[in-house]
DSSP file (Angstrom, degrees, kcal/mol; ACC not computed):
  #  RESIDUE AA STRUCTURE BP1 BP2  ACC     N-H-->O    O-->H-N    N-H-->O    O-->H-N    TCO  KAPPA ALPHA  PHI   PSI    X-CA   Y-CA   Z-CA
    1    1 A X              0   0    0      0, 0.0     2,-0.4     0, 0.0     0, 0.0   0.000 360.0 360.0 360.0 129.9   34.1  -23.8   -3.7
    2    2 A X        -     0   0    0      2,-0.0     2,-0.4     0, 0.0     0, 0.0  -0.852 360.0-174.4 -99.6 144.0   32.1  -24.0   -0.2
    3    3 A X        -     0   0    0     -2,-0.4     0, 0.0     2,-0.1     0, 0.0  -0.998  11.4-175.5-126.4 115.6   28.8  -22.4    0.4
    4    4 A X        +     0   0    0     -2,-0.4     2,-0.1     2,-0.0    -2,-0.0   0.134  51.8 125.8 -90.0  26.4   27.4  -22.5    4.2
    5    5 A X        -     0   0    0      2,-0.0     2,-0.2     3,-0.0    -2,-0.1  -0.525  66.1-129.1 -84.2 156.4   24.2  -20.9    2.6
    6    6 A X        -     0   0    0      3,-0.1    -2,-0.0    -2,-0.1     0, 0.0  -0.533   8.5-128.2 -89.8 177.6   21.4  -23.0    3.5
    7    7 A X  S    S+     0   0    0     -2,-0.2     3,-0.1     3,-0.1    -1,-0.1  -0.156 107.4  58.7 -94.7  25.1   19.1  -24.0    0.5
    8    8 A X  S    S+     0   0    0      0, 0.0     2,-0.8     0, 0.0    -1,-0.0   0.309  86.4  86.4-113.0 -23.7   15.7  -22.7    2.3
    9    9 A X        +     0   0    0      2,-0.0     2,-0.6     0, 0.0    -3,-0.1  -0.766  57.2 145.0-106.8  63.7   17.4  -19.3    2.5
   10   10 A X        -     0   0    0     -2,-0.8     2,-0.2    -3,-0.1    -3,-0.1  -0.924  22.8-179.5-128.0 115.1   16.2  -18.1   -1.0
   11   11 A X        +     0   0    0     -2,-0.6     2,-0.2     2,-0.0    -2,-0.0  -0.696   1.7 179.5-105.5 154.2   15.4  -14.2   -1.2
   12   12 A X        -     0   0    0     -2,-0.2     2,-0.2     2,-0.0    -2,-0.0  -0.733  28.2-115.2-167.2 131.0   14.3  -12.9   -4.2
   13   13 A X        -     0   0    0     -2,-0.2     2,-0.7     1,-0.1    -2,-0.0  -0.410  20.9-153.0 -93.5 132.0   13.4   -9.1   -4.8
   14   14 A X        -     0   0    0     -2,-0.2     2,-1.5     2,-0.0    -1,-0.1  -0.924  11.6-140.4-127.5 105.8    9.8   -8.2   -5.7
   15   15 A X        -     0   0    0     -2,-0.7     2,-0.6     2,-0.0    -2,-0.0  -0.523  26.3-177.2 -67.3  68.8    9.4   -5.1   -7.7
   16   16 A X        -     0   0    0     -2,-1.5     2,-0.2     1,-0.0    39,-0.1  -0.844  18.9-143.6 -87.5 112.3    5.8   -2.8   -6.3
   17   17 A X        -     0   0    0     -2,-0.6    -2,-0.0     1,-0.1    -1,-0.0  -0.512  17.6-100.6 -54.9 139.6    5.3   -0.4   -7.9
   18   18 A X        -     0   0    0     -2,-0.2    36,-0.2    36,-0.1    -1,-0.1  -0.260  47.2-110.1 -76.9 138.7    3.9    3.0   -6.2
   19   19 A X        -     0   0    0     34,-1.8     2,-0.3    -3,-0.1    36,-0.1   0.014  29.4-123.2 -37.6 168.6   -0.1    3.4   -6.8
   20   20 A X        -     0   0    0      1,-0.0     4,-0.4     0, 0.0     5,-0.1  -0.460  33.8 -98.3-114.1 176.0   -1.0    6.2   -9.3
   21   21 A X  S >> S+     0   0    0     -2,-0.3     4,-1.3     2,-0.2     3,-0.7   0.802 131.5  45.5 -89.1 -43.8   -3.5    8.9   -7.7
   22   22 A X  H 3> S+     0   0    0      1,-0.2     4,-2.0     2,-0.2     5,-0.5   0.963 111.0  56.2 -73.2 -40.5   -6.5    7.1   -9.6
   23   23 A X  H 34 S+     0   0    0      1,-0.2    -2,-0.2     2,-0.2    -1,-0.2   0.697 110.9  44.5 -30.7 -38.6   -4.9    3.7   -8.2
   24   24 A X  H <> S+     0   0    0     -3,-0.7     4,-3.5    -4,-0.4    -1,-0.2   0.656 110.8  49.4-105.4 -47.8   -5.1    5.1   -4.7
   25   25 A X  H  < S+     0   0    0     -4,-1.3     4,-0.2     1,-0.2    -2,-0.2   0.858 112.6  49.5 -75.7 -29.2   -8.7    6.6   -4.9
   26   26 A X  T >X S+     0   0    0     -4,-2.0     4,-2.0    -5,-0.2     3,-0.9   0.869 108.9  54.6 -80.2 -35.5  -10.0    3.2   -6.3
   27   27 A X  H 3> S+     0   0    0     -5,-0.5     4,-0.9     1,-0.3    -2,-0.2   0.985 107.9  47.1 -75.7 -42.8   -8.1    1.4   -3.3
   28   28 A X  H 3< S+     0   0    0     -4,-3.5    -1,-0.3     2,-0.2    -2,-0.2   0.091 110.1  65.0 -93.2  40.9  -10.0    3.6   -0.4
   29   29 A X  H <> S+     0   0    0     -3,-0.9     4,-2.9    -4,-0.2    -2,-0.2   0.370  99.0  39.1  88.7-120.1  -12.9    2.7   -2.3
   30   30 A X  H  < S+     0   0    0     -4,-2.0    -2,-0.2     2,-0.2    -3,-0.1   0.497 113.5  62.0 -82.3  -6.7  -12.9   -0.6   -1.8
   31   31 A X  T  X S+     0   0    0     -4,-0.9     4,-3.9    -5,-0.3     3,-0.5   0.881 109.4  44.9 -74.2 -32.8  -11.8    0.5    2.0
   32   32 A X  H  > S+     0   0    0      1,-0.3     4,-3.1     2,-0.2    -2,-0.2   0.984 110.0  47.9 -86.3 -44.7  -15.2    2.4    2.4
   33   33 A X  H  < S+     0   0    0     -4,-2.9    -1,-0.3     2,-0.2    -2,-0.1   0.387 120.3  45.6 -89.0  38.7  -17.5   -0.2    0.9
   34   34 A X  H  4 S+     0   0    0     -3,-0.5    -2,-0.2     3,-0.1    -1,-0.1   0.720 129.7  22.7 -70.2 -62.5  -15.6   -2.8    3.3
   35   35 A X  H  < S-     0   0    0     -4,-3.9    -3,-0.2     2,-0.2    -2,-0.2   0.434  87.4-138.4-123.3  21.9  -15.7   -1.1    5.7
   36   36 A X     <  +     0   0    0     -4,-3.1     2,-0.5     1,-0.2    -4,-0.1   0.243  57.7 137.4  58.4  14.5  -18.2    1.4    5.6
   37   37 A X        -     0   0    0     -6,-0.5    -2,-0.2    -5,-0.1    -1,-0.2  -0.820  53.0-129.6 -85.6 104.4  -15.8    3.7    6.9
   38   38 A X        -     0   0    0     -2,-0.5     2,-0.3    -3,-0.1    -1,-0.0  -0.423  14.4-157.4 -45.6 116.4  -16.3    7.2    5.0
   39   39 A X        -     0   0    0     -2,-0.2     2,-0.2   -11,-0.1     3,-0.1  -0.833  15.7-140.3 -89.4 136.1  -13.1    9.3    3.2
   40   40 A X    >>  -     0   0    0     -2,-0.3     3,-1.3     1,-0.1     4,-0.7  -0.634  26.8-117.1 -86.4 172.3  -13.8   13.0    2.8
   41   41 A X  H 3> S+     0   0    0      2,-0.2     4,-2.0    -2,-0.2     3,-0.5   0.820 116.1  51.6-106.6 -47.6  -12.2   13.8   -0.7
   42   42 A X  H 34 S+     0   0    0      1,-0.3    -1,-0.2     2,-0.2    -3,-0.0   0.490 109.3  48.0 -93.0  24.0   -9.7   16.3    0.9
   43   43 A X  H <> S+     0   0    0     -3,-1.3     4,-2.0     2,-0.1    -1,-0.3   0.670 110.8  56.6-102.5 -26.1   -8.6   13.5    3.5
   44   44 A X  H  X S+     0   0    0     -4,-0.7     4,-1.6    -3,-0.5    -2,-0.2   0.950 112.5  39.5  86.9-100.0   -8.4   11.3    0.1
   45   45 A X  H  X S+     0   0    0     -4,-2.0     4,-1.1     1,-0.2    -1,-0.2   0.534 109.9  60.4 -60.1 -28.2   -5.9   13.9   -1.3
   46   46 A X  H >> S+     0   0    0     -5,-0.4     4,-2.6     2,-0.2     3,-1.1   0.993 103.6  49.5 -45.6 -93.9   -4.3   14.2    2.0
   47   47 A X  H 3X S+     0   0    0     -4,-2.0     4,-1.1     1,-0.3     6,-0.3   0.663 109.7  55.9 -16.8 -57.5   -3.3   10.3    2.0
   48   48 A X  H 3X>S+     0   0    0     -4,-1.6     5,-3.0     2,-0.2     4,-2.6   0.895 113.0  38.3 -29.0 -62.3   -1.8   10.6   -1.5
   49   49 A X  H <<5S+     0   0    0     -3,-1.1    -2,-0.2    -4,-1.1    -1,-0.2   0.829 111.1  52.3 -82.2 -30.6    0.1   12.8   -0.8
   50   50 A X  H  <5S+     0   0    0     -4,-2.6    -1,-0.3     1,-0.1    -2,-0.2   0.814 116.9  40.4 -60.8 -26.0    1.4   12.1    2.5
   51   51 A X  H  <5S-     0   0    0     -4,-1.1    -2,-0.2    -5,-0.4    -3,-0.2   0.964 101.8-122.0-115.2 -52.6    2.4    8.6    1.6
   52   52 A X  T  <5 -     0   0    0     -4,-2.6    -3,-0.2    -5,-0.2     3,-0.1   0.493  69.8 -72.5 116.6  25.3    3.9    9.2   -2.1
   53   53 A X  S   <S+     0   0    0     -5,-3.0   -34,-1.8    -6,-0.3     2,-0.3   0.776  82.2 173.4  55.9  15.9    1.3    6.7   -3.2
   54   54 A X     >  -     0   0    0     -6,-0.2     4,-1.0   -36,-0.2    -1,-0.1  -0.483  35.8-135.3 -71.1 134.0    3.5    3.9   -1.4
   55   55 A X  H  > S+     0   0    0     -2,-0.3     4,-1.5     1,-0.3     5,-0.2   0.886 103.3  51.7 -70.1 -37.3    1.2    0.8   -1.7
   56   56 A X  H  > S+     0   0    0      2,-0.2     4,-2.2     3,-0.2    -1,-0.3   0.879 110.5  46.7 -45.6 -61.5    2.1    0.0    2.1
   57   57 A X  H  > S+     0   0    0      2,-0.2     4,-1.1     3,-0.1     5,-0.5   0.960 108.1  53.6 -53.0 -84.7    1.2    3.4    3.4
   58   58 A X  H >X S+     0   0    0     -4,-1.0     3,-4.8     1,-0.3     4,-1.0   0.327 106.5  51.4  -7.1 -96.3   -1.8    3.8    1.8
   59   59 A X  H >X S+     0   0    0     -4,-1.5     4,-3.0     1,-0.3     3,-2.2   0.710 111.1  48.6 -32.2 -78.3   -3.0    0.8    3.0
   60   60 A X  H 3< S+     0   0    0     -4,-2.2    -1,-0.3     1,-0.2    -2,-0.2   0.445 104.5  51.5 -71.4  23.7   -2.2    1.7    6.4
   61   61 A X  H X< S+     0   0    0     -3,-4.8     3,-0.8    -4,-1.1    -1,-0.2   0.598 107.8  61.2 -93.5 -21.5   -3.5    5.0    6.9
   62   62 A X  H << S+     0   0    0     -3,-2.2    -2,-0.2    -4,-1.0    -3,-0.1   0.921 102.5  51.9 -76.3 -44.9   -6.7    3.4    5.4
   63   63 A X  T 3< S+     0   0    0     -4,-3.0    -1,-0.3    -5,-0.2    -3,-0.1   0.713  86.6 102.6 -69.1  -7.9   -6.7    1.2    8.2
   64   64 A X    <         0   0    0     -3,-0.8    -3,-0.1    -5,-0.3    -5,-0.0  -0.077 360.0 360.0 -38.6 151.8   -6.4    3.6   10.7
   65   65 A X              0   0    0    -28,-0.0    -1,-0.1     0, 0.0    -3,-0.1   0.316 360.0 360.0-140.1 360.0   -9.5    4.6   12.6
């Protein structure tokens, strides 16, 4: 049997899971005393929901300015 796959060329699938709502609140958080950048609670609840708790979104709405 021939393989032209390189041996460098090794994927392997990495399971994240989506934050939970308390997960989420704890993670902007640690965005605000970082970066001293303030959340209002119902921008907070706004974030959640827009993103689906996806660990990626989150993150980058939190980065956001």
């Amino acid at each position: 049997m021939s393989d032209n796959a390189s041996p460098f060329n090794v994927a392997d699938n990495l399971n994240v899971p989506y934050f939970t709502d308390d997960e989420v609140l704890e993670l902007l958080a640690q965005h605000e005393t970082e970066t001293g950048q303030i959340f209002d609670e119902k921008v907070k609840q706004k974030i959640s929901q827009i993103t689906a708790n996806q660990p990626g979104l989150v993150n980058g709405f939190a980065k956001i300015k």
